[in-house]
PDB file of N, H, CA, C and O in Angstrom:
ATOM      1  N   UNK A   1    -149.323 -94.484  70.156  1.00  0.00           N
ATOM      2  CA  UNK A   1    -150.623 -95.085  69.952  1.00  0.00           C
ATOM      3  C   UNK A   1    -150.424 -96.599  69.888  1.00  0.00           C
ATOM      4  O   UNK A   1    -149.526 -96.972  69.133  1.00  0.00           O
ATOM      5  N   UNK A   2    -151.285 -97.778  70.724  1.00  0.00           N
ATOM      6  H   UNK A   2    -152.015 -97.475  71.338  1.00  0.00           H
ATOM      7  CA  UNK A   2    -150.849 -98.995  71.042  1.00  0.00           C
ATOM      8  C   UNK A   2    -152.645 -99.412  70.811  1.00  0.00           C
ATOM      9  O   UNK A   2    -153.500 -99.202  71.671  1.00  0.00           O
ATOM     10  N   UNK A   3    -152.962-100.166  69.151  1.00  0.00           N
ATOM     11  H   UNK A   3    -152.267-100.336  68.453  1.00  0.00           H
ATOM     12  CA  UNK A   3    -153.611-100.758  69.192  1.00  0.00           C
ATOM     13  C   UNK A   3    -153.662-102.138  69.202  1.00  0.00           C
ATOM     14  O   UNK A   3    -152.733-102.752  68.679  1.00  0.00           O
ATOM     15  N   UNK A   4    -154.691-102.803  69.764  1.00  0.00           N
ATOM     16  H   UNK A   4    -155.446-102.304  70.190  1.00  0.00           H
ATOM     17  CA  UNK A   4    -154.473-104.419  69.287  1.00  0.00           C
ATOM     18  C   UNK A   4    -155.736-105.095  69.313  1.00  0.00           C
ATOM     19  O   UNK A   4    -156.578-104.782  70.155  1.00  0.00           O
ATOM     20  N   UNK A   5    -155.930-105.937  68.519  1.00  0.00           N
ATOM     21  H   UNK A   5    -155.246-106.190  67.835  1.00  0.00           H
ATOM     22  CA  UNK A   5    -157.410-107.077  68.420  1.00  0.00           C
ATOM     23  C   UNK A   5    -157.000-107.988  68.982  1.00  0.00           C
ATOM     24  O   UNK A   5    -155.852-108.433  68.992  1.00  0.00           O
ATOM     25  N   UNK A   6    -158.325-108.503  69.734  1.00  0.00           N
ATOM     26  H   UNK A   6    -159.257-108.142  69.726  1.00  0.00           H
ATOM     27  CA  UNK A   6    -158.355-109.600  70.040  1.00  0.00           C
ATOM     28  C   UNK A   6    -159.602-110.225  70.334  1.00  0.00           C
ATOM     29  O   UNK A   6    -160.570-109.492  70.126  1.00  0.00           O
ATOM     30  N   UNK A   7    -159.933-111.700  70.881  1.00  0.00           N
ATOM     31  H   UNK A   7    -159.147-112.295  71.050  1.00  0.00           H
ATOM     32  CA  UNK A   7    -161.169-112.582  71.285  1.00  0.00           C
ATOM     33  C   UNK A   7    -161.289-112.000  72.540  1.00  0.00           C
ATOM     34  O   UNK A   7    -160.467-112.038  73.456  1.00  0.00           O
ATOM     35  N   UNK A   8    -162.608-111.343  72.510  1.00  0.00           N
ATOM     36  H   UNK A   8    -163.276-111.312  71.766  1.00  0.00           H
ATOM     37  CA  UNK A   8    -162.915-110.627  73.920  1.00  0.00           C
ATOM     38  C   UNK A   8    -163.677-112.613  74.794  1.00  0.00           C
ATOM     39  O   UNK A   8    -164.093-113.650  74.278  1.00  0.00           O
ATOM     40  N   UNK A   9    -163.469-112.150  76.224  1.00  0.00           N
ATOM     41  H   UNK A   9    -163.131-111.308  76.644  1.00  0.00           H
ATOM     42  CA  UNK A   9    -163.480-113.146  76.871  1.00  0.00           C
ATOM     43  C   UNK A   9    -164.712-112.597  77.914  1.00  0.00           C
ATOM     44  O   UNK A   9    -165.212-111.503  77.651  1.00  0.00           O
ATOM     45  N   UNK A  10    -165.172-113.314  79.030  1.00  0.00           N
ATOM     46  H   UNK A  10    -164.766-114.203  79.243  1.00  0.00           H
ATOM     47  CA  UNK A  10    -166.115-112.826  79.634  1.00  0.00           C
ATOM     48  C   UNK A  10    -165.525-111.792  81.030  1.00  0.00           C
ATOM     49  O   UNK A  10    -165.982-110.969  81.823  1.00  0.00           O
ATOM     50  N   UNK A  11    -164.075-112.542  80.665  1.00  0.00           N
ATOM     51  H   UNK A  11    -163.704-113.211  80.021  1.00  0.00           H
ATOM     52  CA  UNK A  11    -163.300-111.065  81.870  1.00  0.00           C
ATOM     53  C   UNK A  11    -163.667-109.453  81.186  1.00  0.00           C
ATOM     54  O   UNK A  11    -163.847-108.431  81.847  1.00  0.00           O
ATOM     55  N   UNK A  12    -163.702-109.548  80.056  1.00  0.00           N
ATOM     56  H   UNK A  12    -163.556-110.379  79.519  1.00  0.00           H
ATOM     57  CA  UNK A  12    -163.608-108.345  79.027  1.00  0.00           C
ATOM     58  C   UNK A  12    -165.028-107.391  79.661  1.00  0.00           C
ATOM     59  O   UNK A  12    -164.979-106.194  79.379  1.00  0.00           O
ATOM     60  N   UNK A  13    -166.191-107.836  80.441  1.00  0.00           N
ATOM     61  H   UNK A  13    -166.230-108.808  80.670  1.00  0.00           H
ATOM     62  CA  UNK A  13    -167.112-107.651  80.683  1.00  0.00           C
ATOM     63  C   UNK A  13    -167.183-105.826  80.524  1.00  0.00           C
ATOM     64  O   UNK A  13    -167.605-104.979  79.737  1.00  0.00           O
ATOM     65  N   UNK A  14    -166.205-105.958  82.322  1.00  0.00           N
ATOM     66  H   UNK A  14    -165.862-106.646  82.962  1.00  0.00           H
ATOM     67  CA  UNK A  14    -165.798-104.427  82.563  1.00  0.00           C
ATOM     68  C   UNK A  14    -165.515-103.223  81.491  1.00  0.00           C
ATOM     69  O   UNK A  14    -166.042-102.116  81.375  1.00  0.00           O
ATOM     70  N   UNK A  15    -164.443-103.894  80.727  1.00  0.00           N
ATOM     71  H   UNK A  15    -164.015-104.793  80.821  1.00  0.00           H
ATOM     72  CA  UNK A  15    -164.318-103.087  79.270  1.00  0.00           C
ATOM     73  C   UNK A  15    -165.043-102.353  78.558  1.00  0.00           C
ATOM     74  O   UNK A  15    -164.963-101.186  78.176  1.00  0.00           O
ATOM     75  N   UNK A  16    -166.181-103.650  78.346  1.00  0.00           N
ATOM     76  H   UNK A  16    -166.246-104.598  78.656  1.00  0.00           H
ATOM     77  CA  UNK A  16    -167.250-103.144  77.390  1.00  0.00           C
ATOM     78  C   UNK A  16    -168.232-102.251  78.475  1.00  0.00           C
ATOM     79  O   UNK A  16    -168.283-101.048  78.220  1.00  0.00           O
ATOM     80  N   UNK A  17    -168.819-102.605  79.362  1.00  0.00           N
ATOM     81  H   UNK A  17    -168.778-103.582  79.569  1.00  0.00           H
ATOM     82  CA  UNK A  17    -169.136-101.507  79.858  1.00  0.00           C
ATOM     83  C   UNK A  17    -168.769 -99.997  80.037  1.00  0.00           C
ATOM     84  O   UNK A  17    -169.536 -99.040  80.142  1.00  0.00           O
ATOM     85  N   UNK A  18    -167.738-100.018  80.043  1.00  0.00           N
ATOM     86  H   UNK A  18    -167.115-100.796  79.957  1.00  0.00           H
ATOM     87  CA  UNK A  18    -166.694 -98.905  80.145  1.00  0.00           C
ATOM     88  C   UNK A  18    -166.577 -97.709  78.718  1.00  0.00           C
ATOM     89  O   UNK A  18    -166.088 -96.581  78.653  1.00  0.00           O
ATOM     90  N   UNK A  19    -167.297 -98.612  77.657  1.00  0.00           N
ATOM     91  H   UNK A  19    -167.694 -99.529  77.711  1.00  0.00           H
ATOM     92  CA  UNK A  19    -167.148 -97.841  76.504  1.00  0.00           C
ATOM     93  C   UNK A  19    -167.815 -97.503  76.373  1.00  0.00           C
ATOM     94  O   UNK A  19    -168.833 -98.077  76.759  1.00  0.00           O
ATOM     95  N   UNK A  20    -167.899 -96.331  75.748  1.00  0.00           N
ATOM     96  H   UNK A  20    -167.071 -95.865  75.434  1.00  0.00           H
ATOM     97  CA  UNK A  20    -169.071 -95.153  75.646  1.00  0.00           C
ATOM     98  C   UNK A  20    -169.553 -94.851  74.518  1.00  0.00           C
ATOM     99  O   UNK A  20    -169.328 -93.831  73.866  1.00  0.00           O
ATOM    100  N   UNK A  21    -170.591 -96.204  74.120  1.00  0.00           N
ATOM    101  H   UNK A  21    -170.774 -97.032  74.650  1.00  0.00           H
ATOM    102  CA  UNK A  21    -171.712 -96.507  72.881  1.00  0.00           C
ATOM    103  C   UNK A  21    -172.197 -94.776  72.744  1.00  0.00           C
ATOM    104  O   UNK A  21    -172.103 -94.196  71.662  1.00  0.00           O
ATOM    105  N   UNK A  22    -172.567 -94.281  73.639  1.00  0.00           N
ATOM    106  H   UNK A  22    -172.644 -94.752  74.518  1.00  0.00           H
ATOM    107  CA  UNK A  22    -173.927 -93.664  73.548  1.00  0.00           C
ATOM    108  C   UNK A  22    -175.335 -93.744  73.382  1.00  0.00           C
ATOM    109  O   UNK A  22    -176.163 -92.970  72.903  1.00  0.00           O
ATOM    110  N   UNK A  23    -175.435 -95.420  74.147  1.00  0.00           N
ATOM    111  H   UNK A  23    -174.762 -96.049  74.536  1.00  0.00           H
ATOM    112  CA  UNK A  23    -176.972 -95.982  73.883  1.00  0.00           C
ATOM    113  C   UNK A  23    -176.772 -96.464  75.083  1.00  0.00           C
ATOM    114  O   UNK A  23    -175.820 -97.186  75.379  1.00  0.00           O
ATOM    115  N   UNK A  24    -177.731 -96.063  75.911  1.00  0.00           N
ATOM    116  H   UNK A  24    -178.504 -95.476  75.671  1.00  0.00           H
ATOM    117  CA  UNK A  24    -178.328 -95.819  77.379  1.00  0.00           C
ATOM    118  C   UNK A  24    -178.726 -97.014  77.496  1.00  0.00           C
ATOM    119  O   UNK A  24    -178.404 -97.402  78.619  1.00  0.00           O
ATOM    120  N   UNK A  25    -179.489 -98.150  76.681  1.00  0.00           N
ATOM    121  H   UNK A  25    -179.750 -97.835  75.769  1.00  0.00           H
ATOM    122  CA  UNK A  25    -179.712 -99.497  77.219  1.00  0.00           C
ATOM    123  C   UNK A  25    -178.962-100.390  76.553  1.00  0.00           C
ATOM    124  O   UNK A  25    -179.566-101.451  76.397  1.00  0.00           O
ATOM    125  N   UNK A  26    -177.647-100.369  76.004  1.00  0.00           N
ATOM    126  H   UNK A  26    -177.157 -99.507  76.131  1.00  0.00           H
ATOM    127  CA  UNK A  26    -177.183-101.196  75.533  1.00  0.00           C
ATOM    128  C   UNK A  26    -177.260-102.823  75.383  1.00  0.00           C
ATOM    129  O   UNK A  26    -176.697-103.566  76.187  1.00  0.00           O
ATOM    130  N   UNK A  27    -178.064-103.324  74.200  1.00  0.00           N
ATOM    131  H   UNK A  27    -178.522-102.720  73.548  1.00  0.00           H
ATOM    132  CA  UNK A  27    -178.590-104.779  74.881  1.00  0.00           C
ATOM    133  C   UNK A  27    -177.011-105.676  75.128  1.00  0.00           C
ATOM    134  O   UNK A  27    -176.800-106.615  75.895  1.00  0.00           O
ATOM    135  N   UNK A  28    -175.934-104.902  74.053  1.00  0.00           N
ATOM    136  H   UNK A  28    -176.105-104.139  73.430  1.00  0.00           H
ATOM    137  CA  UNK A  28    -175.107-106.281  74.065  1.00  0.00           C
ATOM    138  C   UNK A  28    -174.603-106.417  75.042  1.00  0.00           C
ATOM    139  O   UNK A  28    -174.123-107.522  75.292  1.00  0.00           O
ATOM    140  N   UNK A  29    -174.497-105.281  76.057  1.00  0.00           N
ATOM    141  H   UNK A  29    -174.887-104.382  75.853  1.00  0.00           H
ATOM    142  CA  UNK A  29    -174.141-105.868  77.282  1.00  0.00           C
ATOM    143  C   UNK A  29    -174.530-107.056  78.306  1.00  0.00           C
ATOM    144  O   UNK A  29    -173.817-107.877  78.881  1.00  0.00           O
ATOM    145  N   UNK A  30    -176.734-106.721  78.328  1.00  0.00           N
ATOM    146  H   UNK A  30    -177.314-106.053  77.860  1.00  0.00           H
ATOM    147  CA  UNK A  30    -176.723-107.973  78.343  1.00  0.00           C
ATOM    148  C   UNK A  30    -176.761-109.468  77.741  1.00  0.00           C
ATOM    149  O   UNK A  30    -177.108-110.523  78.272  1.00  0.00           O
ATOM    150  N   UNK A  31    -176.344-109.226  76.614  1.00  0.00           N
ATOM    151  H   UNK A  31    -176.062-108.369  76.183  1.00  0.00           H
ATOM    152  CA  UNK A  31    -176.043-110.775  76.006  1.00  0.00           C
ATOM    153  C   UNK A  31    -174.703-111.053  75.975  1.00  0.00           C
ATOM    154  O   UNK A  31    -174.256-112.125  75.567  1.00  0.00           O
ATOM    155  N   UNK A  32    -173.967-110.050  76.427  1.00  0.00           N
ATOM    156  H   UNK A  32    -174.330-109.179  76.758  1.00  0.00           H
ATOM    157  CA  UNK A  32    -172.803-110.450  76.207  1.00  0.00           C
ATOM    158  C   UNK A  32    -172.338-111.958  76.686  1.00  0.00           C
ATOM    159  O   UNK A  32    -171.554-112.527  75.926  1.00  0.00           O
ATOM    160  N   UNK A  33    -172.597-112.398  77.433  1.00  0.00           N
ATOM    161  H   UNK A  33    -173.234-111.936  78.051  1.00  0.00           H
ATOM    162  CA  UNK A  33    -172.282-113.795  78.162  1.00  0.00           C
ATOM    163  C   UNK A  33    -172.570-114.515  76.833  1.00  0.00           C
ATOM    164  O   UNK A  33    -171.630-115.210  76.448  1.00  0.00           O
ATOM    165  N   UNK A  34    -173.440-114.505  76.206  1.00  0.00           N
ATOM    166  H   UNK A  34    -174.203-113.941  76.519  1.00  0.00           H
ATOM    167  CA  UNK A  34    -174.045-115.511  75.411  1.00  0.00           C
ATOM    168  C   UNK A  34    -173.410-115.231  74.479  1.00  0.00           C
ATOM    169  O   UNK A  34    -172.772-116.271  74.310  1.00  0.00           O
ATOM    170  N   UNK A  35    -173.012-114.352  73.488  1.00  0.00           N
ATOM    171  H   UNK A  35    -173.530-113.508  73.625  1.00  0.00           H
ATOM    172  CA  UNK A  35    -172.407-113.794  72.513  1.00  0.00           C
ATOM    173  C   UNK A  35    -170.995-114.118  72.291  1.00  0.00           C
ATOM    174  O   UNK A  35    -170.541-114.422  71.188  1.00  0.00           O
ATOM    175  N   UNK A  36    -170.069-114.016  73.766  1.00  0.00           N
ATOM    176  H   UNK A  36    -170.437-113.769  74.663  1.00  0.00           H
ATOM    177  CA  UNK A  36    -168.613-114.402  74.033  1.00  0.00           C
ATOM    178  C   UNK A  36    -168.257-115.387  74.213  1.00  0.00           C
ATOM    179  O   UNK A  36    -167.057-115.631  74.337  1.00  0.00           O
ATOM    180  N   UNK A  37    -169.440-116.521  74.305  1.00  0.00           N
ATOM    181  H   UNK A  37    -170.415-116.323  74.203  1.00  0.00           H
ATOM    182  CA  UNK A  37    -168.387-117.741  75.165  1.00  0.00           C
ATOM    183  C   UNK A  37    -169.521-118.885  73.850  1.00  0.00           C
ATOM    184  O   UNK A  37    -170.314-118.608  72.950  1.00  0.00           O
ATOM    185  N   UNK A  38    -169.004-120.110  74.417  1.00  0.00           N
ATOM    186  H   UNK A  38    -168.359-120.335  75.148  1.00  0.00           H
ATOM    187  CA  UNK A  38    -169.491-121.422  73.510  1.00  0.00           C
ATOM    188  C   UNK A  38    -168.573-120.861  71.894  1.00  0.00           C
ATOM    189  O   UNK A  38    -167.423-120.433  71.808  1.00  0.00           O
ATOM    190  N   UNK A  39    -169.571-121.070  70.817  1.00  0.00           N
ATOM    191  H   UNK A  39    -170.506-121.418  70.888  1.00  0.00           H
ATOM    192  CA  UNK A  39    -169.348-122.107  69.905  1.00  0.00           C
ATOM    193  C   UNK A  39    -169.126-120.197  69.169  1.00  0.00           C
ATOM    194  O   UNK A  39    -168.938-120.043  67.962  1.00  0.00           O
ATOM    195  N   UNK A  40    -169.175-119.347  69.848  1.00  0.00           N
ATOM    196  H   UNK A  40    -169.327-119.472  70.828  1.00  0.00           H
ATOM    197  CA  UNK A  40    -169.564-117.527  69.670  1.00  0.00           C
ATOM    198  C   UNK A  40    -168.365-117.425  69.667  1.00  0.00           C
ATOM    199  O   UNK A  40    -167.605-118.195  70.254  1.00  0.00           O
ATOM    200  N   UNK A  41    -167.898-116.039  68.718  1.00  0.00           N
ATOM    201  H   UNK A  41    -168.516-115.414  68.242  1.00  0.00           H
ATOM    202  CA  UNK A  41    -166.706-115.270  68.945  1.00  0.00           C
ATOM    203  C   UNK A  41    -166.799-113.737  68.491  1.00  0.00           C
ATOM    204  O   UNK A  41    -167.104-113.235  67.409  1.00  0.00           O
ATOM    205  N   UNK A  42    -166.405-113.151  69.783  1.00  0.00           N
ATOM    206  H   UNK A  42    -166.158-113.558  70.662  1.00  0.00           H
ATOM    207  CA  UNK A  42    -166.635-111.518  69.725  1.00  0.00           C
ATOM    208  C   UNK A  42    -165.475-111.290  69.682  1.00  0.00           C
ATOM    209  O   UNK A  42    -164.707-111.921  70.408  1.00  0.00           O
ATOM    210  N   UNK A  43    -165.105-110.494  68.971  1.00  0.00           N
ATOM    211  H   UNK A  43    -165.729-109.981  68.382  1.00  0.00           H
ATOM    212  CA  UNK A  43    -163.483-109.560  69.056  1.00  0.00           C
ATOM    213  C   UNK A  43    -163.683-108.058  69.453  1.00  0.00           C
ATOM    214  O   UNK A  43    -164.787-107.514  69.474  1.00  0.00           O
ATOM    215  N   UNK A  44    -162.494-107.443  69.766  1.00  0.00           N
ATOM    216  H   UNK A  44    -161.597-107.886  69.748  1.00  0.00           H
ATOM    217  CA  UNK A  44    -162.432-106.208  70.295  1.00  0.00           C
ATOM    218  C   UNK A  44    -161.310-105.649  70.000  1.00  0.00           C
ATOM    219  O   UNK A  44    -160.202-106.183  70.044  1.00  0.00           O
ATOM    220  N   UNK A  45    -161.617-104.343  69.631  1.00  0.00           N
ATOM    221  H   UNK A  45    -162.518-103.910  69.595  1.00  0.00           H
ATOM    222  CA  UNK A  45    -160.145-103.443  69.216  1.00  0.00           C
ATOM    223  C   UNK A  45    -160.130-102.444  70.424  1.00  0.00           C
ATOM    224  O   UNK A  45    -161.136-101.930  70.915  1.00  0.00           O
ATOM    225  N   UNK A  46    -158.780-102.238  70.845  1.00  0.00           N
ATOM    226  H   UNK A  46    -157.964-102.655  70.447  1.00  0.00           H
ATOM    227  CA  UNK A  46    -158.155-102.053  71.977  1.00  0.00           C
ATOM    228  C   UNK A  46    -157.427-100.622  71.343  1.00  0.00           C
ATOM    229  O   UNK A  46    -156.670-100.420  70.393  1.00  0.00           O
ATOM    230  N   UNK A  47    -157.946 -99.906  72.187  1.00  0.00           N
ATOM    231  H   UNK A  47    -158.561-100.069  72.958  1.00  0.00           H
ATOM    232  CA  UNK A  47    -156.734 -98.480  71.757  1.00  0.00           C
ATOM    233  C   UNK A  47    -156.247 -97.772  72.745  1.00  0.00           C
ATOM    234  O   UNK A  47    -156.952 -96.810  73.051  1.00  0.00           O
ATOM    235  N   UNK A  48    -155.085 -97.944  73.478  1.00  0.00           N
ATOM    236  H   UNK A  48    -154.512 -98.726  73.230  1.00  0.00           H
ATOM    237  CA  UNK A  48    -154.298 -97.670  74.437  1.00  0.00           C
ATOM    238  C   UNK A  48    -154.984 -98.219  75.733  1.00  0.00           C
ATOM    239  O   UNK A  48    -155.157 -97.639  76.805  1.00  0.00           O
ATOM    240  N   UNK A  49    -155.297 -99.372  75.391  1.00  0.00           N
ATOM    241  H   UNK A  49    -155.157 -99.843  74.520  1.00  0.00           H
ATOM    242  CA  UNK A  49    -155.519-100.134  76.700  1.00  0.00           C
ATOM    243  C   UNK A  49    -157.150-100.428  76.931  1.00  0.00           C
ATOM    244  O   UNK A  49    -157.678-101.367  77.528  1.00  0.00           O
ATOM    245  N   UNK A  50    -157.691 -99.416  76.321  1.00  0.00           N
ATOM    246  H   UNK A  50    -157.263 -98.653  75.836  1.00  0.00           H
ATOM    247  CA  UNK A  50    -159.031 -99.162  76.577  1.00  0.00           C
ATOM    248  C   UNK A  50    -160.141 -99.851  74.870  1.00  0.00           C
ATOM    249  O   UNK A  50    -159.631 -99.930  73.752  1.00  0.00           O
ATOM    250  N   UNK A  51    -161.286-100.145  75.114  1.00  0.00           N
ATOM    251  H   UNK A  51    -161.700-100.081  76.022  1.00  0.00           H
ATOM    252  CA  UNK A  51    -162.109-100.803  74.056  1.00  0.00           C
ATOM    253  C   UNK A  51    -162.476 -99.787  73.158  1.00  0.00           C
ATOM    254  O   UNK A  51    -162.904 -98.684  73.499  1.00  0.00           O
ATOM    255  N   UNK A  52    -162.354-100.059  72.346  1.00  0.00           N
ATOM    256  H   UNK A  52    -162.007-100.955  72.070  1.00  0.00           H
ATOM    257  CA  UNK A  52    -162.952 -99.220  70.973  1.00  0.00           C
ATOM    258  C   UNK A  52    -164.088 -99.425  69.868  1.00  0.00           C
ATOM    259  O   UNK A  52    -164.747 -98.687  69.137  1.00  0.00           O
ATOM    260  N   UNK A  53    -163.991-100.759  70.106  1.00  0.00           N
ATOM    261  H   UNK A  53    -163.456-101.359  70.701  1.00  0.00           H
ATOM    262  CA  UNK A  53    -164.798-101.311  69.045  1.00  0.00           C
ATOM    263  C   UNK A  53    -165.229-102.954  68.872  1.00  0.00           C
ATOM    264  O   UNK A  53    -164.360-103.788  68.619  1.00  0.00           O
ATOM    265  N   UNK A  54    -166.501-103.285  69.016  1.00  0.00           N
ATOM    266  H   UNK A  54    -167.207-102.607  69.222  1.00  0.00           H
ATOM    267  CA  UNK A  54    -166.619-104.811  68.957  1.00  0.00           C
ATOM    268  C   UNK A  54    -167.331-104.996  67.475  1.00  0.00           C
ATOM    269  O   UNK A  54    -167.891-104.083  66.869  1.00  0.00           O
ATOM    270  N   UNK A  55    -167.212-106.229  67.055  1.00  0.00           N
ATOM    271  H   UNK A  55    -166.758-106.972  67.547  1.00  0.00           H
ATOM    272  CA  UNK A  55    -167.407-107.479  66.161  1.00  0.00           C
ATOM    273  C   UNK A  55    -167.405-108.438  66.148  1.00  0.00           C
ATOM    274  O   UNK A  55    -166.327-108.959  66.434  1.00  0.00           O
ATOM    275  N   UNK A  56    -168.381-109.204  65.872  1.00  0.00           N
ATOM    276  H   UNK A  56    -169.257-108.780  65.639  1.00  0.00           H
ATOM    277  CA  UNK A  56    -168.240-110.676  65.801  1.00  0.00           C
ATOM    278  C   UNK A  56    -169.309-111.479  64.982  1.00  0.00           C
ATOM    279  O   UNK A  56    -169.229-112.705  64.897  1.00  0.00           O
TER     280      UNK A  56
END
């Protein structure tokens, strides 16, 4: 088992899409731009490569 945190970036995009909220309109996807970058910091826990969990 290979977890790790880190400052999700706007490459991270794919990721978060990829994770499976279970909410069909997920807004943070679209704010994510706004949320990740400037003066913002989102983190993400990583569990075997794949997203698990955001905060920020």
């Amino acid at each position: 088992m290979n977890e790790t945190i880190r400052q999700l970036t706007e490459d991270d995009l794919q990721a978060l899409q990829d994770m499976d909220t279970g909410i069909d309109d997920d807004y943070v996807i679209r704010v994510f731009d706004r949320i990740s970058t400037g003066p913002n910091r989102l983190f993400g826990l990583f569990h075997d490569g794949r997203l698990a969990s955001i905060g920020g």
